[in-house]
Residue, then its C-alpha position, 0 to 999 in steps of 0.5 A: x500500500x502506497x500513498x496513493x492506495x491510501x488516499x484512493x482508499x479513502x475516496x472509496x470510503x466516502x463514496x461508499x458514505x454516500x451510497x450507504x446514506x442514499x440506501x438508508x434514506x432514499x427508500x425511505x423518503x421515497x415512501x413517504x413523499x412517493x404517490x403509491x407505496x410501490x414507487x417507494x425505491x424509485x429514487x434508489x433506482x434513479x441512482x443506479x439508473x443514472x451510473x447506467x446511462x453514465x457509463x458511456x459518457x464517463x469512460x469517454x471523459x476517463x480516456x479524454x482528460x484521464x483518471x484525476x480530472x474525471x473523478x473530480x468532475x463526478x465529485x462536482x457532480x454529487x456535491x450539486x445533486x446532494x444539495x437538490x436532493x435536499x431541497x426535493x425533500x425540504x420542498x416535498x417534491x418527489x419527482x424532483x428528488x428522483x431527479x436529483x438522483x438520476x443526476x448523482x449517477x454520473x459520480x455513482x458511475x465515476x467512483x465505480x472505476x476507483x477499483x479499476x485504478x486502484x490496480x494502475x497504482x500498484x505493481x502488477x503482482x499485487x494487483x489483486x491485493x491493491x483492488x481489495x485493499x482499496x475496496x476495503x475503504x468502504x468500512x469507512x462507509x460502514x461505519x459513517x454512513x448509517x451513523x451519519x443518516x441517523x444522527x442528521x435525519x432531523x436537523x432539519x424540520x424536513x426528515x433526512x434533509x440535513x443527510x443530503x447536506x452532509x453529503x454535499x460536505x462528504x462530496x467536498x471532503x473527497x475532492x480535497x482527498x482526491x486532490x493529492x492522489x497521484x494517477x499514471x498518465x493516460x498515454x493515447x494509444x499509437x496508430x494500430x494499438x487501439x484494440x478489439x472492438x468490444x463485441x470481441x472482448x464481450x464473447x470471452x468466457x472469462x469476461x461474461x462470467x466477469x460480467x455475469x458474477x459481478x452484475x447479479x452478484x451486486x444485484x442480489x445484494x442491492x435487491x435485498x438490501x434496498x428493501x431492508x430499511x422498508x422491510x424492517x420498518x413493516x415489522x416495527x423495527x426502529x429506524x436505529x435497528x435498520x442502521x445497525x443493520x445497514x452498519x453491520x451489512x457494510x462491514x461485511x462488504x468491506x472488511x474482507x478487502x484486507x484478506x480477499x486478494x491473499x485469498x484470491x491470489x492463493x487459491x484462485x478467482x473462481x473458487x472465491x467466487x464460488x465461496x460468495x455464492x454459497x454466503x449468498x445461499x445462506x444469507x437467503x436462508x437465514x432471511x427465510x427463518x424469521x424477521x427478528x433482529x438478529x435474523x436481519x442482522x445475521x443474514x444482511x452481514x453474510x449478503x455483505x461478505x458474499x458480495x465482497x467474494x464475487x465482486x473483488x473476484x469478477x473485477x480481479x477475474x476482468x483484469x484478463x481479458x483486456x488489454x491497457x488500450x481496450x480498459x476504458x471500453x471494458x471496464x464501461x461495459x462491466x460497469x454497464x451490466x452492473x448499473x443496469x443489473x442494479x436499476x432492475x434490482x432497485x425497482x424490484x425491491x421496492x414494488x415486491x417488498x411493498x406488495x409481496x413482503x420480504x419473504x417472497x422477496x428471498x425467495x425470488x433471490x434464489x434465482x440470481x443467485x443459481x445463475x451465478x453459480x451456474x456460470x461460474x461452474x460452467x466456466x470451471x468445467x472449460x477445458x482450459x480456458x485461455x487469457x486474453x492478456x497476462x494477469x495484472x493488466x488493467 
């Protein structure tokens, strides 16, 4: 861990402060201003939908003017849109609010790529370990995050108005951060080193099992963990047991980053990958027991490791299969399927949480979650699959 890891690591938690406050508050807000109680996530929605419909724009604006620039230009981007989520909310606007986070998308989509260079700032042989102690960051979200959504949930006479100001100051803390972090320069590829088109990099095995783990394996895990604080709020559990909840989720997501990579460089990718679909499993399963506190917490805390397995593995299992002139369109594209995994997710949970409950919502997860597994066993069973490039590109 250089500097720069360090710095970059930060960053990775304060955006996950701002993802983890915008699932602790947006669907409950949502609820409360939304027309009907099924649009109640919509506004977690408009989060993902936007890093989906970014995605394209943000890795042209990565390859035009490079890592540092882009990622200022996301942190500008979340810093406005927290303070109009703020007024939507002062204001009781709830189109406007869904706006607003169709808008913090773009830095949703901006701050996805954290991972990607977290593997351009270290040697190539410890790429792996770099792309999850970065990711390990997020415990600062873990921590700050529903802590920061429940003790500014009234400081304004609007509910959770005073959250998305301190976002804006959250926003404006990882500009400065981010100011002293150090990038590679982006060299512009020379004539006839431009790459495959990404039609061809897209029909590898490795880079659709990449896509297919890391997609559904976010989309499973954001699927149950938009509908917990609504889940939990049906039972009569306390905003405060839903942030402990949330807190204790994240800490699952993010303190395995300080062993995944050892993990993954030691016994592989996939079998990784394959352990995160069993945590899955068992999340489910405990979910499917009772709806006590220790059930949600028990449950939420396994969702949160396995999708550290999958996601640290998929991103680590991308790194093959393109080249350093092909990484703006890859990685655009692996972010695409997620976004738009996460979109579909988003809305789902709010309309079955509401109208089904949070058992059938389990129940419908097992789904996903057999796909996961299923590519990823597909992908085992190939007779020696081959690279496209040597481990470690980025």
């Amino acid at each position: 861990m250089n500097k720069n890891l360090w710095l970059l690591a930060i960053c990775q938690g304060l955006f996950l402060t701002n993802n983890v406050t915008f699932i602790a508050i947006n669907g409950l807000v949502g609820l409360s201003l939304a027309p009907f109680g099924w649009m109640a996530t919509l506004p977690v929605m408009g989060y993902v939908v936007g890093g989906a419909l970014s995605t394209g724009l943000v890795a042209k604006t990565q390859q035009r003017f490079g890592r540092k620039v882009s990622f200022q230009l996301g942190l500008a981007v979340a810093f406005g849109s927290a303070l109009l989520c703020a007024y939507a909310a002062i204001h009781k606007e709830f189109w406007l609010l869904c706006t607003a986070t169709v808008v913090a998308g773009y830095y949703n989509a901006n701050a996805g790529l954290y991972r990607f260079a977290a593997a351009e700032l270290s040697e190539p042989a410890w790429r792996e370990k770099a792309i999850s102690l970065v990711m390990a960051g997020g415990l600062i979200g873990a921590v700050l995050g529903p802590n920061l959504a429940a003790q500014t949930r009234s400081l304004l006479d609007a509910p959770f108005a005073g959250a998305y100001l301190a976002l804006a100051v959250v926003a404006l803390v990882s500009m400065l951060v981010l100011g002293f972090v150090t990038f590679p320069p982006t060299l512009p590829p020379k004539a006839g080193e431009g790459g495959r088109p990404l039609g061809e990099i897209m029909r590898q095995p490795m880079f659709i099992v990449a896509a297919v783990a890391g997609a559904l394996g976010y989309g499973v895990m954001n699927l149950l963990m938009a509908a917990t604080p609504i889940a939990m709020a049906q039972c009569k559990h306390p905003f405060s047991a839903a942030a402990l909840v949330l807190e204790w989720h994240v800490l699952g997501m993010f303190a395995p980053g300080f062993f995944t990579g050892h993990l993954i460089r030691r016994f592989g990718a996939l079998p990784i990958m394959g352990v995160g679909v069993l945590l899955n499993a068992l999340c489910i399963a405990i979910a499917l027991t009772g709806v006590d506190l220790h059930q949600f917490l028990a449950a939420l805390f396994l969702l949160g490791v396995g999708w550290n397995f999958l996601f640290t593995g998929s991103t680590t299992l991308s790194l093959q299969t393109y080249t350093p002139a092909e990484k703006d369109r890859a990685q655009g594209a692996l972010n695409f399927f997620v976004f738009a995994t996460l979109a579909v997710s988003s809305f789902a949970s709010g309309v079955l949480v509401t109208s089904s409950g949070w058992m059938l919502l389990n129940v419908g997860s097992l789904l996903p979650v057999a796909l996961t597994g299923a590519a990823i066993v597909w992908l085992i069973m190939r007779p020696a699959p081959q690279a496209a490039v040597r481990p470690g590109n980025s």
